[in-house]
Short mmCIF file of the C-alpha atoms (twelve columns), coordinates in Angstrom:
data_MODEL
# 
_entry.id   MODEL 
# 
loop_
_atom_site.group_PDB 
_atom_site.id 
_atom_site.type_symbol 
_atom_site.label_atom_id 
_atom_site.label_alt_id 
_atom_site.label_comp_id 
_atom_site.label_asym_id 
_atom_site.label_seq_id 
_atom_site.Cartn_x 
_atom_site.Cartn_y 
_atom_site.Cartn_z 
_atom_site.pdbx_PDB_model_num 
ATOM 1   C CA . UNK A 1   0.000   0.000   0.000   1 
ATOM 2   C CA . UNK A 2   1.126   3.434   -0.964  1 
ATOM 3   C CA . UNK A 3   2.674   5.972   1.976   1 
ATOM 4   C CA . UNK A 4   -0.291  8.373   2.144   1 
ATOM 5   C CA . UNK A 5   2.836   10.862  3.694   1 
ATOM 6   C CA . UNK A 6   2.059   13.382  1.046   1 
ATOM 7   C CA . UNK A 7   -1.401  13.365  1.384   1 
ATOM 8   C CA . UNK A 8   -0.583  14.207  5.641   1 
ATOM 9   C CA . UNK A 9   1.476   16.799  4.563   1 
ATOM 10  C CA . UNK A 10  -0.811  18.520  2.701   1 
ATOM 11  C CA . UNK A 11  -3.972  18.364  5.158   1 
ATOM 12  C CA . UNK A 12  -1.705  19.432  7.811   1 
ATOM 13  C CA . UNK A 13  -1.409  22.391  5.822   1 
ATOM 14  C CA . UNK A 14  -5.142  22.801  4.934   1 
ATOM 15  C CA . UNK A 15  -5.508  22.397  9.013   1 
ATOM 16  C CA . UNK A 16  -2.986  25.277  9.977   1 
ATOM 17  C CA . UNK A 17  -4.039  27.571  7.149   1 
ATOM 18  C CA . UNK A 18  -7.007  27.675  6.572   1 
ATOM 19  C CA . UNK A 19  -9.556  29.725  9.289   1 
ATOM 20  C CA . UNK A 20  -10.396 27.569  12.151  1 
ATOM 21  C CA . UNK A 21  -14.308 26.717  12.232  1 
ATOM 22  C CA . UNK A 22  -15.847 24.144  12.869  1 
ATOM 23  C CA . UNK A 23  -18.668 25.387  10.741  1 
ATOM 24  C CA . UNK A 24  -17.137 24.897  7.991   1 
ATOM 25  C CA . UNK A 25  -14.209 23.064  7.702   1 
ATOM 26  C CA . UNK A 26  -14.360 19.582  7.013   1 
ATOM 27  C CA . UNK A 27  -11.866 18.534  5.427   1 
ATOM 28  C CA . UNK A 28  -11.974 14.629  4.466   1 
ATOM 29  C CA . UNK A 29  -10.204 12.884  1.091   1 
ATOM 30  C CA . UNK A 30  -12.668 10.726  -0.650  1 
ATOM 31  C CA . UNK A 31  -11.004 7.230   -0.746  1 
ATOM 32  C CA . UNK A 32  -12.843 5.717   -3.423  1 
ATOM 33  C CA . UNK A 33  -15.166 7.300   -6.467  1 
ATOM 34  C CA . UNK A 34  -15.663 4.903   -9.135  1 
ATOM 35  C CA . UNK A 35  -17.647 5.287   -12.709 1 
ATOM 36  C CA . UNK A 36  -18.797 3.180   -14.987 1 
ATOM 37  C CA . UNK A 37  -18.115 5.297   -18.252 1 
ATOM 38  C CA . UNK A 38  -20.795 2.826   -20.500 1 
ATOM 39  C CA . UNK A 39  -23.800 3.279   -17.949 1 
ATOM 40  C CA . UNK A 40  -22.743 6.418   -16.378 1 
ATOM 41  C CA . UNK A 41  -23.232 5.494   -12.571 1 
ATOM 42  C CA . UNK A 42  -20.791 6.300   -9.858  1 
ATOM 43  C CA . UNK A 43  -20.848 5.791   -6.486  1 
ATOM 44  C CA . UNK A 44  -18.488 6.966   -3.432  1 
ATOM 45  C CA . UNK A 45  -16.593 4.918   -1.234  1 
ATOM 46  C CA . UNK A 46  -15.132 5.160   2.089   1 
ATOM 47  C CA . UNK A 47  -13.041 2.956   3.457   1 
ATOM 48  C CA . UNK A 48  -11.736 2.035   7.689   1 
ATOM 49  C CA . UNK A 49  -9.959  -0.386  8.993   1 
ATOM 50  C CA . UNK A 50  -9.407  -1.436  12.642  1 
ATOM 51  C CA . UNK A 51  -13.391 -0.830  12.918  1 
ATOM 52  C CA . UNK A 52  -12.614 2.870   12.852  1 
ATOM 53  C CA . UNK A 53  -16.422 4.560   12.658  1 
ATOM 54  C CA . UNK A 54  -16.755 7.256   10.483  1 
ATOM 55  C CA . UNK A 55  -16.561 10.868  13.137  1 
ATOM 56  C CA . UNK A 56  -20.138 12.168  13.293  1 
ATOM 57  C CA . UNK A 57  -18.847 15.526  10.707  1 
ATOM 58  C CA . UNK A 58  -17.810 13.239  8.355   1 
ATOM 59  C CA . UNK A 59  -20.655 11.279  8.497   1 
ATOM 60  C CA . UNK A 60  -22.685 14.178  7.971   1 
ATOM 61  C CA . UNK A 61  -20.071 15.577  5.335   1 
ATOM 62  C CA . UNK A 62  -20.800 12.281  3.371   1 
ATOM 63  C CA . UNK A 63  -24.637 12.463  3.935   1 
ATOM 64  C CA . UNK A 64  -24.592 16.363  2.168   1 
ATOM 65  C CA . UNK A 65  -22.572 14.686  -0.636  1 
ATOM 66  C CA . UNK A 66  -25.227 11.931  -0.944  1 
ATOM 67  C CA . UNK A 67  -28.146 14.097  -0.746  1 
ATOM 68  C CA . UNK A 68  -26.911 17.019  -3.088  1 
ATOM 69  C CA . UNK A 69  -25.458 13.899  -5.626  1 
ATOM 70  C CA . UNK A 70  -28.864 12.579  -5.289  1 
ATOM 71  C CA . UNK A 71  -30.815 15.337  -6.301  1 
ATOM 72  C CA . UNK A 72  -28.823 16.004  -9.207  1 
ATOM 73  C CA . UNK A 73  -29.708 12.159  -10.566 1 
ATOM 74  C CA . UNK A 74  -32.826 14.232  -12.179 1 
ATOM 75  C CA . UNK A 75  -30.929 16.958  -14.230 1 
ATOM 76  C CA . UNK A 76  -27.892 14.614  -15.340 1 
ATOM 77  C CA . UNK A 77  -27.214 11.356  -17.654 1 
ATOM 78  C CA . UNK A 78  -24.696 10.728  -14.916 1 
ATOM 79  C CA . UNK A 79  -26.830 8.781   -12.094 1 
ATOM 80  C CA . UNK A 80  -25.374 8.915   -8.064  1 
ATOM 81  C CA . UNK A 81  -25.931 5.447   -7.115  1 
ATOM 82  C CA . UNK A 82  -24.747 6.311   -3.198  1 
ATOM 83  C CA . UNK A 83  -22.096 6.628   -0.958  1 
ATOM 84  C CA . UNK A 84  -20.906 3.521   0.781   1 
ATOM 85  C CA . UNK A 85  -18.583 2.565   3.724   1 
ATOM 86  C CA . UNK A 86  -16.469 -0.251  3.662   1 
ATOM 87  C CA . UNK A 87  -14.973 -1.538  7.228   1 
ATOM 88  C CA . UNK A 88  -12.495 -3.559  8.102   1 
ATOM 89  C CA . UNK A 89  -12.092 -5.612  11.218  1 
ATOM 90  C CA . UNK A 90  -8.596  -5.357  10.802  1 
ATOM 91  C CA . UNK A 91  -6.767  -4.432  7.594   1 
ATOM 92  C CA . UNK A 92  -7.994  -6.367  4.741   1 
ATOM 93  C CA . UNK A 93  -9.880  -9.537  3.243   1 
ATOM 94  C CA . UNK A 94  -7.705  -11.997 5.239   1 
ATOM 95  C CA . UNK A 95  -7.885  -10.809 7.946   1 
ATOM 96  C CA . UNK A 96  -10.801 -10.482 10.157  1 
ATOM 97  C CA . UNK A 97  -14.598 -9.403  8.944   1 
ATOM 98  C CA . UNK A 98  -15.707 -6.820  6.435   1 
ATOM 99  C CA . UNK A 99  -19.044 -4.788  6.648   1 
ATOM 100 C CA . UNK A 100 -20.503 -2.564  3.448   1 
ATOM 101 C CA . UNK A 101 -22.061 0.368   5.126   1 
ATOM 102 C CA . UNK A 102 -22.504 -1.428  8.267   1 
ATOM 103 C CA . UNK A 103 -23.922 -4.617  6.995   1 
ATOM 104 C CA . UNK A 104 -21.517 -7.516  8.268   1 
ATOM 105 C CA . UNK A 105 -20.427 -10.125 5.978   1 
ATOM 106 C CA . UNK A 106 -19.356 -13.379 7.828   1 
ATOM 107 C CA . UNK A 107 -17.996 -15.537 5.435   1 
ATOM 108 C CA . UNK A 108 -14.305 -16.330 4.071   1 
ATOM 109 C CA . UNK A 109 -11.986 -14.551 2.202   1 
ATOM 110 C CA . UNK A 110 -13.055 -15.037 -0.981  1 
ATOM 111 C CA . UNK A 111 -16.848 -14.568 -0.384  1 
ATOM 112 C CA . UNK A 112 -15.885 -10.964 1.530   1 
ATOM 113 C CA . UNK A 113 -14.582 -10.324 -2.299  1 
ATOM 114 C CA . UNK A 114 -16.887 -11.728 -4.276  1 
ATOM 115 C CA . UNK A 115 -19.832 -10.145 -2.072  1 
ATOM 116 C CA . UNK A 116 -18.139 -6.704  -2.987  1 
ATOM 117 C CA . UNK A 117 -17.458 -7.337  -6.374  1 
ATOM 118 C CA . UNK A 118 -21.809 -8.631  -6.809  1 
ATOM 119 C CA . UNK A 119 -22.296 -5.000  -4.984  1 
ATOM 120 C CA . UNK A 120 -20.779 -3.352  -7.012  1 
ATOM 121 C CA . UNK A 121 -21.196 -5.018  -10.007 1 
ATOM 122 C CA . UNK A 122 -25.037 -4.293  -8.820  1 
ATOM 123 C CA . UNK A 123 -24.764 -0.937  -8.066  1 
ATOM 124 C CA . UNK A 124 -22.949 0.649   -10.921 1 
ATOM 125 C CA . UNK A 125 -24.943 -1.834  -13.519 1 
ATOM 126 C CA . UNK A 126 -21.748 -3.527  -14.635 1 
ATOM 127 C CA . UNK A 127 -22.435 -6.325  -17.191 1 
ATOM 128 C CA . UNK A 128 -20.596 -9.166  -16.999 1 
ATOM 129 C CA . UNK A 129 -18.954 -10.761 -19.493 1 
ATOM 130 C CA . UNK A 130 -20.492 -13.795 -21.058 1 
# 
């Protein structure tokens, strides 16, 4: 997995330069956005491991992304198809459980991936090949 030392750096930054208010600043990198370019669905992930919980602000930044992305669904040949958490037990597939937005999946390794890969398949309309 890549250093994210960079990406610290730079919200450190945002942090000390940026007005203090807790109003308004939420700052929070968007782990995951992925597209289907022949449907034209996307959908927002975020991703925790060590059963970190979302903090309530970004919680509620994520829910005024959903909402707003949702409302546009009407005006746009893009279509939001939601924003999604995935959490890990631990650190990955192997090694402990994995919930999608706070639905546990208990099987084994491979069904943790294959489960994601049918939800998203499902969710961004992704044909398989045949």
């Amino acid at each position: 997995m890549q250093d994210n030392k960079y990406e610290r750096e730079f919200s450190n930054w945002l942090y000390d330069n940026l007005p203090k208010s807790t109003e308004w600043q939420w700052i929070s990198d968007i782990d995951f956005f992925l597209y289907n370019v022949t449907t034209k669905r996307f959908l927002i992930i975020e991703l925790k491991t060590r059963w970190n919980e979302m903090q309530t602000w970004q919680k509620m930044f994520y829910w005024e992304i959903h909402k707003r992305l949702m409302q546009t669904n009407e005006d746009n040949d893009m279509k939001f198809v939601g924003t999604y958490c995935i959490e890990f037990e631990w650190t990955n597939w192997s090694d402990g459980l994995v919930q999608i937005s706070w639905t546990e999946i208990k099987e084994k390794q491979h069904i943790y991936q294959n489960t994601l890969q049918e939800f998203l398949y499902e969710k961004l309309n992704i044909k398989t090949k045949s």
